[in-house]
Structure formats: structure tokens, C-alpha cells
C-alpha positions as CSV (number, residue, x, y, z in Angstrom):
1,X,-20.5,27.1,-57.7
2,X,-18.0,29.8,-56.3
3,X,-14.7,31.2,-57.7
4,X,-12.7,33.9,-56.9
5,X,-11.9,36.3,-59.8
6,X,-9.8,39.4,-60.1
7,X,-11.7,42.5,-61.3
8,X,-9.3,45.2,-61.2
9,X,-6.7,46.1,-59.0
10,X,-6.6,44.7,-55.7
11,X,-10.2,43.9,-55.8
12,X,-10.8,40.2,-56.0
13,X,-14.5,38.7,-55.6
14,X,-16.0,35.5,-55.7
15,X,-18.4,34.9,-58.4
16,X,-21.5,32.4,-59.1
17,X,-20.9,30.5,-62.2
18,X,-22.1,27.2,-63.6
19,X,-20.0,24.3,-62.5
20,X,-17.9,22.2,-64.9
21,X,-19.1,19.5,-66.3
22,X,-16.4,16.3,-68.0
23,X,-15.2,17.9,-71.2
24,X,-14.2,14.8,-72.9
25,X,-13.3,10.7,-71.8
26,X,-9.5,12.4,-70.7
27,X,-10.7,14.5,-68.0
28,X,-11.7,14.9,-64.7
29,X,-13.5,17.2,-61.9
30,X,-11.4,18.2,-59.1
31,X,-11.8,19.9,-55.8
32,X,-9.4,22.1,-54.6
33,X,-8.3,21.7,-50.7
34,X,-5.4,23.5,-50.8
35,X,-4.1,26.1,-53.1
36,X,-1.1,28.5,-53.1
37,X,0.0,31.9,-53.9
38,X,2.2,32.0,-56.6
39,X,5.3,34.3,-57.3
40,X,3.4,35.9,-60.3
41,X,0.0,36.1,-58.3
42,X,1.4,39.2,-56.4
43,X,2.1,41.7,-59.3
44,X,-0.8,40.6,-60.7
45,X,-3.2,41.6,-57.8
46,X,-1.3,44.8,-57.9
47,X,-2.3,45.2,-61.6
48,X,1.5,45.9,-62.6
49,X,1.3,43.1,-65.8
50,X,-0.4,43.2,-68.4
51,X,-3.8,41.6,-67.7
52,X,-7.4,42.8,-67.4
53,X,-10.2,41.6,-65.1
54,X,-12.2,40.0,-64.9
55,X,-11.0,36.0,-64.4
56,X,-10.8,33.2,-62.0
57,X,-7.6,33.1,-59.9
58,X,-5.4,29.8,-58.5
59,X,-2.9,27.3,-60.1
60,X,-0.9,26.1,-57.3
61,X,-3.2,23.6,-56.6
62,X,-3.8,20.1,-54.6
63,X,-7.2,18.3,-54.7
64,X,-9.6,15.8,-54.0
65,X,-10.9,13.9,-57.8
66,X,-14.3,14.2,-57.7
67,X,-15.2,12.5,-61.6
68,X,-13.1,10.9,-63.9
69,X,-13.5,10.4,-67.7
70,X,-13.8,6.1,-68.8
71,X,-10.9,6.8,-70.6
72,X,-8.6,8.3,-67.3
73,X,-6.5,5.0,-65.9
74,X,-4.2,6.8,-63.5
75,X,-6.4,9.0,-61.0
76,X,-9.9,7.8,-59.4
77,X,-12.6,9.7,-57.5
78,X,-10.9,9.9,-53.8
79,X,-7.5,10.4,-54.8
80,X,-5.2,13.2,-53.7
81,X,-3.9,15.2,-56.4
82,X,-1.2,18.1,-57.4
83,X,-2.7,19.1,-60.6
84,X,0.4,20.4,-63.1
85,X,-0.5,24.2,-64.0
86,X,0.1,23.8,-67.5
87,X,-2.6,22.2,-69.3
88,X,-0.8,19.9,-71.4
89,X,-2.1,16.6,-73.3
90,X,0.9,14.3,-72.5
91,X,0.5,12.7,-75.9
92,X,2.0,15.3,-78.8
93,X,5.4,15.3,-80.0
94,X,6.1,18.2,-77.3
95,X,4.6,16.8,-74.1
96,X,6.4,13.6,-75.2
97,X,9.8,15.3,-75.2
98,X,9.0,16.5,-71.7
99,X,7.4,20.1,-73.2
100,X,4.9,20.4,-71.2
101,X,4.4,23.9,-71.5
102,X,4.2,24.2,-74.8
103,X,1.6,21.5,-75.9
104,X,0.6,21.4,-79.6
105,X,-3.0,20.5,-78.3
106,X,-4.1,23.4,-76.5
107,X,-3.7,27.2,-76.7
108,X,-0.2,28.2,-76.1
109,X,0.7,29.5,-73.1
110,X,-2.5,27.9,-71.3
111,X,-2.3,28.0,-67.2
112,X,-5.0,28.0,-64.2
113,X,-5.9,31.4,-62.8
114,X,-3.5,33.6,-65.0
115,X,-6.2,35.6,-67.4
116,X,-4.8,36.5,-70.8
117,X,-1.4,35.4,-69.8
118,X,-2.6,31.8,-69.7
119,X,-5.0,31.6,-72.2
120,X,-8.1,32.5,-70.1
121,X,-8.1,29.5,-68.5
122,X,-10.3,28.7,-65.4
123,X,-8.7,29.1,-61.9
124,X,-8.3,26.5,-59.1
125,X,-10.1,28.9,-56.6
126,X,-13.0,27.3,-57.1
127,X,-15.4,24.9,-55.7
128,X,-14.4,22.2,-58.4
129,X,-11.7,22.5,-61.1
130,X,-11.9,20.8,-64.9
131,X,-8.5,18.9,-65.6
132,X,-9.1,18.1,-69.6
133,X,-6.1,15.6,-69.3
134,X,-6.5,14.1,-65.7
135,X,-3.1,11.2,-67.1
136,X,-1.2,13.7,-68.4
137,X,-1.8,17.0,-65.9
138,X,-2.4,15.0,-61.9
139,X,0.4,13.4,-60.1
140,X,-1.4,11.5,-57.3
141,X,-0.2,11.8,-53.9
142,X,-0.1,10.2,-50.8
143,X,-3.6,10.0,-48.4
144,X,-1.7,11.5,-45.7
145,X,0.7,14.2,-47.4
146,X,0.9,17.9,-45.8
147,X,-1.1,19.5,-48.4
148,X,0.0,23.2,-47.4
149,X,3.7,21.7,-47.8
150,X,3.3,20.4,-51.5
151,X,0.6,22.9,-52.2
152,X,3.0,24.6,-55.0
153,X,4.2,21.3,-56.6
154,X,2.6,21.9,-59.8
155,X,4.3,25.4,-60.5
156,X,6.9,27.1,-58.4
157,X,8.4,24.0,-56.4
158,X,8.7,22.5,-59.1
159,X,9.8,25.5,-61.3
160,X,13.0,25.8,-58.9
161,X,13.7,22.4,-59.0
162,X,14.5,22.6,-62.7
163,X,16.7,25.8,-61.8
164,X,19.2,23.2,-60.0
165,X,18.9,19.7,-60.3
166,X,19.7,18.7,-64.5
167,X,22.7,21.0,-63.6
168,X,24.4,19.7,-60.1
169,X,24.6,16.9,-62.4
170,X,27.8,18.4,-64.4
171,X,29.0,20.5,-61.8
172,X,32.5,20.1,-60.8
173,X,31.5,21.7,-57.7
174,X,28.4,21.2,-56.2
175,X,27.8,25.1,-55.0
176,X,24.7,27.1,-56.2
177,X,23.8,30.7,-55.9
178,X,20.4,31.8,-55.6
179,X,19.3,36.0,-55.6
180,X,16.2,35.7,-53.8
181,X,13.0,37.4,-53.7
182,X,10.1,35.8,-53.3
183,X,9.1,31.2,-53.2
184,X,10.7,30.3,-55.8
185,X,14.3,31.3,-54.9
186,X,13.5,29.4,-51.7
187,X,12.2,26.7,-53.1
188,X,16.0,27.0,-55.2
189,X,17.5,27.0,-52.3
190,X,15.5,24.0,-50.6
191,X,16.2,21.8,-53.5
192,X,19.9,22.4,-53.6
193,X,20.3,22.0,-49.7
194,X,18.4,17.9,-50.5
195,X,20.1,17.3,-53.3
196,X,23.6,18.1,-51.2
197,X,24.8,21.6,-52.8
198,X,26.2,24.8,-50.2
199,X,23.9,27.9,-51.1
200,X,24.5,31.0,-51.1
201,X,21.5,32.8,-50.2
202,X,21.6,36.8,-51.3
203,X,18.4,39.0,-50.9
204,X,17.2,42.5,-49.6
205,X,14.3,40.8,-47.5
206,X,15.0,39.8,-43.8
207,X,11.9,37.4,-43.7
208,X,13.4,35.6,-46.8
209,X,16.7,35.4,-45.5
210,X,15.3,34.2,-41.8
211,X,13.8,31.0,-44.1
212,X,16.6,30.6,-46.1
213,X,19.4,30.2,-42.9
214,X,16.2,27.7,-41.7
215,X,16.9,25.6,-44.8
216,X,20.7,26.0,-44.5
217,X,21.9,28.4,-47.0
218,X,25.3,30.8,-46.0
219,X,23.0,34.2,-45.9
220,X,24.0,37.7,-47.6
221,X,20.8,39.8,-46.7
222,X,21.5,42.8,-49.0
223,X,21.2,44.6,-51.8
224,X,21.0,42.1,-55.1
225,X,23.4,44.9,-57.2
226,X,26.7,43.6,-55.6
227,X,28.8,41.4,-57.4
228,X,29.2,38.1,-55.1
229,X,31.6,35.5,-55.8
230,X,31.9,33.2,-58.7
231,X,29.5,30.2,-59.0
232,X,28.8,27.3,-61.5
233,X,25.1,27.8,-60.8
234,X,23.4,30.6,-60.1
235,X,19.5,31.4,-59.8
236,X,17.8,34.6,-60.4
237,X,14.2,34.6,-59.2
238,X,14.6,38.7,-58.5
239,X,12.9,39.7,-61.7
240,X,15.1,42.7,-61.0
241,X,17.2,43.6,-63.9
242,X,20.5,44.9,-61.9
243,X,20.2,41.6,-60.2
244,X,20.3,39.6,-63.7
245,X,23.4,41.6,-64.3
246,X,24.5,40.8,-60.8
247,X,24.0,37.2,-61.1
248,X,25.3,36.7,-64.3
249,X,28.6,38.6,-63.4
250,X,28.5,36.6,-60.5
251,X,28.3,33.1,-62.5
252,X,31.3,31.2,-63.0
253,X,33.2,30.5,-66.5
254,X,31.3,27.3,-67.9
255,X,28.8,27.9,-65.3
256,X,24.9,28.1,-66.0
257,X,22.5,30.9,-64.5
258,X,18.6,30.3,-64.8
259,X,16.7,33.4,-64.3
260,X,13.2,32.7,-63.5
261,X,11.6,36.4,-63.7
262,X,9.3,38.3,-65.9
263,X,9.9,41.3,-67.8
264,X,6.7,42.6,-68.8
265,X,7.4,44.8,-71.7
266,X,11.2,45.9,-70.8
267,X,14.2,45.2,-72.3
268,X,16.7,44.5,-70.6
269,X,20.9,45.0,-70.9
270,X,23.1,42.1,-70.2
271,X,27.0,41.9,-70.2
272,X,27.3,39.9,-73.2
273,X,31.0,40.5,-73.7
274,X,31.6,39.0,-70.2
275,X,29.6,36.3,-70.8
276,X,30.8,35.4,-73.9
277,X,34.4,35.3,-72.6
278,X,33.3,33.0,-69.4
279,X,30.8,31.0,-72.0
280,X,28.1,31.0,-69.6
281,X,24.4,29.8,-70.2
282,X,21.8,31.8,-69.1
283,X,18.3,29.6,-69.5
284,X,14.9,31.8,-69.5
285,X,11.7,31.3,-70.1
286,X,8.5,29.1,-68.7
287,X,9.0,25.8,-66.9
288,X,7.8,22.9,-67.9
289,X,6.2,21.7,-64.7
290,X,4.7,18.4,-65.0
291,X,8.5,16.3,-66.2
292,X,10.2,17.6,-62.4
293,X,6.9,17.2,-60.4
294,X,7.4,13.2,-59.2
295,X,11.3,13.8,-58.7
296,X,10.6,16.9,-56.3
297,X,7.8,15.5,-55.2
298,X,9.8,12.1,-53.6
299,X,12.2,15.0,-52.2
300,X,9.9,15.9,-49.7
301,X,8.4,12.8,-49.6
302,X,12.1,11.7,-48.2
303,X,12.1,14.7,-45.8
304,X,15.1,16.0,-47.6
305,X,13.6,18.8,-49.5
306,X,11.8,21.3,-46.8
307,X,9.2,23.1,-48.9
308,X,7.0,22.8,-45.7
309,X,9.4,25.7,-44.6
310,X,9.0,27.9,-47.3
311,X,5.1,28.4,-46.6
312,X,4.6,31.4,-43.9
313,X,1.2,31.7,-44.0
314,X,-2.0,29.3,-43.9
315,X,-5.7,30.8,-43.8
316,X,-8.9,29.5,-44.4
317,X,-10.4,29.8,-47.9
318,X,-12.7,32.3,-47.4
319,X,-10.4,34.9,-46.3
320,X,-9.3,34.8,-50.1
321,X,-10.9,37.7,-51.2
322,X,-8.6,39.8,-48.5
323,X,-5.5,37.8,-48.3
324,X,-4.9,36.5,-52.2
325,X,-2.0,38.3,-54.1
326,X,-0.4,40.2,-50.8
327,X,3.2,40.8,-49.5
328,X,4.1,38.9,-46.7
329,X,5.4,35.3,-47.5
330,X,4.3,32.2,-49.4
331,X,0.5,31.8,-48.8
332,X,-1.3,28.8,-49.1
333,X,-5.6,28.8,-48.7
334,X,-6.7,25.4,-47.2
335,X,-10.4,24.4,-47.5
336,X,-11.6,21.1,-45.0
């Protein structure tokens, strides 16, 4: 079969390589039929993190079950699934408490298509995936769903919708800020508009800003390094430090800010005395994916949350090799 690996920078190639087989009764054989470019995708096509080639790329990923394990009772061969990035078992005490990124069973850190940042794990550009928990990692989905619109359910849609939803819970007011930059501060913003918040959209990038208006955000299309005013949640998915310090000046007292970027190797200064006086939380780190993907999921589902928006550009799957890991919008490669 084919996958598509990265082998240096900006040069991607599909490879020949033996075909999955079931790994244990748990499992199950997927084909990919739509699969999208993630946020981190991008600087890692550009060769600006920390990874070496080669590997197999993809982890945005919905598919067709090809084989199923005896032992899988949720998913059968024909079914339409997002497959959850993280390979997780659903059964430790982690993936129990909702964890997902952080299963005890597997390598830590273990993700589709991210090289030695996710464990060297196999990618979902491929002719046919290997889910080792098919239960625990697919969410099945509906025969006639838009594929390209929930293509990025099992990582970045669902990534923003933990950004916002547990906390419009406890708001007193339901206003989010969201310092944009590439899907997943979209994504932010989509989620907040169906859940019933005002956004405030801030971000450099006219395209960005054009979707953002779409989706019904009050647009600032500027510099992130202004201070904007005060709200009780506030999402970063910049990855720019002087935005952090932006956001986080720009978060209310009590408020929470979730920053959603990567920074590879820096460290990075924060206003701790101003934070400590307004006692705001900031929340870092990986996702756990697989908890948020049915509530989002039933958001789109509803026609309420417009991730079908967020997506600028479709193309076939074998314009990968050209296409995977460039600027220009949310990409997502669909295969009939």
C-alpha cells in the first residue's frame, strides 16, 4: 500500500510499505476518505520542530472500517468513522478519567502522522490505517455526514471545543476572546458562536478574519501585541509569545485563558504578578480528544457549530505530495 511520508523539509513522498494487518481482537483496519491538515502539520513541513524524516503523515482523519477485531462491539466493516488522534485504550485509570492523551497502555505522547513527537506512530495518509483500540479511539458517524466538514473532529475541532465549552459553564458572562492564527482559533470561535457566546475575533490574517465575521465573531484584524479588552475567556492558538502575554493581559479577573500553541524549545515570560492579582487560569498543554469528540460532533450535527466554514481548501488525494503542510487555510484531502 501507499503512504505519504515526510523526508526532509518540504519534501513529502509517498512510499510502498506492507499493509497493516489486525494487531490484536481490539482493533481494526480503516480507510481514510478524508483527512485534514492540522495546525501543527504546517511548521512541521517547514522543518521548524524538532522532528526528523522520514515518517507517515495524517491524523485528522475520517474513514471507511474495512476489518474489525471479534472483540470490537461498537464499529463494523462499512461504518463511517472519525478516528480520535490519540491512541488511547479507553480502559486504564487515565482513559477512564477522560485522559485520553495520556494512556498508561501505550507510549506517551502517541499520535497519527506526528514522527517522534507522537511516538512514531503510522499516519492516516495511507491506503488503510491500523486503530489498535477501534471502542475506545472511532466515534462512528452518520452515512451521510460532510466528511470535509468533520474531517478535523478527532484533533483540532475538537481541541477548540475544550478551549470553551467546560468554561461558558461558570461564566457570569457568556463572552470569549479568541487570538487567531490558524483552524483551531476558528474552530474556537465556531464553537462559542453554537454554544451562544459574542467572540471577539483578533488576528493579523485577513483570510482568517474574512471566516471568522462568516461565523459571527466582532473582528479586530491586527497585530496580536495590543492589549484588547477584558474577557472571562480567552483563547490563544497564536503560538506567538507577545500574544500569550497579550491574551493573558487581556483576560479578565477570575477569568480562564487556554493557550493552545507550541513552544518548541523556548521559554517563554508571562506577567505572573498580573496574573496572580486577577487570579487567572491559564490551561496548556495536549487535548484530550476522544471525551469532547460526540459533544462537538452533535454541534454540527445540529447545524449550530459551522466547522464546514473553517475548511478553505478541498483537493484530491493525490495532490498530497504538493499541497500537504502549506499556508493558505484549513486543507482537507478527500479520496472517493
Amino acid at each position: 500500500m501507499r503512504e505519504l511520508r515526510y523526508v526532509g523539509p518540504r519534501h513529502l513522498e509517498w512510499h510502498e510499505v506492507p499493509a497493516p494487518r489486525l494487531g490484536s481482537d481490539l482493533a481494526a483496519l480503516v480507510r481514510p476518505v478524508a483527512v485534514a491538515g492540522c495546525d501543527l502539520d504546517e511548521p512541521i513541513v517547514a522543518g521548524v520542530t524538532p522532528v526528523t524524516g522520514p515518517f507517515p503523515l495524517g491524523h485528522e482523519v475520517v474513514a471507511e472500517v474495512v476489518e474489525v477485531g471479534p472483540a470490537v462491539a461498537d464499529v463494523a466493516p462499512g461504518d463511517l468513522v472519525s478516528v480520535a488522534f490519540q491512541i488511547s485504550c479507553g480502559s486504564c485509570v487515565r482513559c477512564r478519567r477522560g485522559e485520553t492523551g495520556r494512556c498508561q497502555q501505550v507510549t506517551a505522547g502517541s499520535s497519527y502522522g506526528m514522527g517522534q513527537l507522537g511516538g512514531g506512530c503510522d499516519g492516516a495518509l495511507a491506503d488503510v490505517l491500523h486503530v489498535p483500540y477501534a471502542d475506545a479511539m472511532c466515534l462512528g458517524l452518520p452515512a451521510d455526514v460532510d466528511v470535509v466538514a468533520v474531517a478535523a473532529l478527532g484533533d483540532n475541532l475538537s481541541d477548540a471545543w475544550r478551549t470553551v465549552a467546560p468554561h461558558l459553564k461558570d461564566a457570569l458572562e457568556p463572552r470569549v476572546l479568541v487570538y487567531g492564527h490558524a483552524s483551531i482559533g476558528l474552530y474556537a470561535t465556531a464553537t462559542a458562536r453554537a454554544l451562544g457566546a459574542e467572540v471577539t475575533y483578533v488576528d493579523p490574517n485577513e483570510e482568517n478574519c474574512a471566516v471568522a465575521e462568516q461565523l459571527g465573531a466582532t473582528v479586530e484584524c491586527r497585530t496580536l501585541r495590543a492589549r484588547t479588552r477584558s474577557h472571562p475567556i480567552v483563547v490563544n492558538s497564536s503560538g506567538d509569545e507577545a500574544g500569550l502575554r497579550s491574551a493573558l493581559r487581556s483576560t479578565q479577573a477570575g477569568g480562564v485563558l487556554t493557550d493552545t500553541g507550541i513552544y518548541f524549545g523556548n521559554d517563554v515570560s508571562l506577567p505572573m504578578l498580573e496574573m496572580y492579582a486577577k487570579g487567572v487560569t491559564l490551561v496548556t498543554g495536549r487535548a484530550n480528544v476522544r471525551p469532547d469528540m460526540p459533544a462537538a460532533l452533535a454541534e454540527v450535527l445540529a447545524g449550530r457549530l459551522r466547522a464546514d466554514l473553517v475548511v478553505t481548501r478541498t483537493a484530491d488525494w493525490e495532490q498530497a505530495p504538493e499541497l500537504w503542510g502549506t499556508p493558505g487555510g484549513k486543507l482537507v484531502l478527500v479520496r472517493q
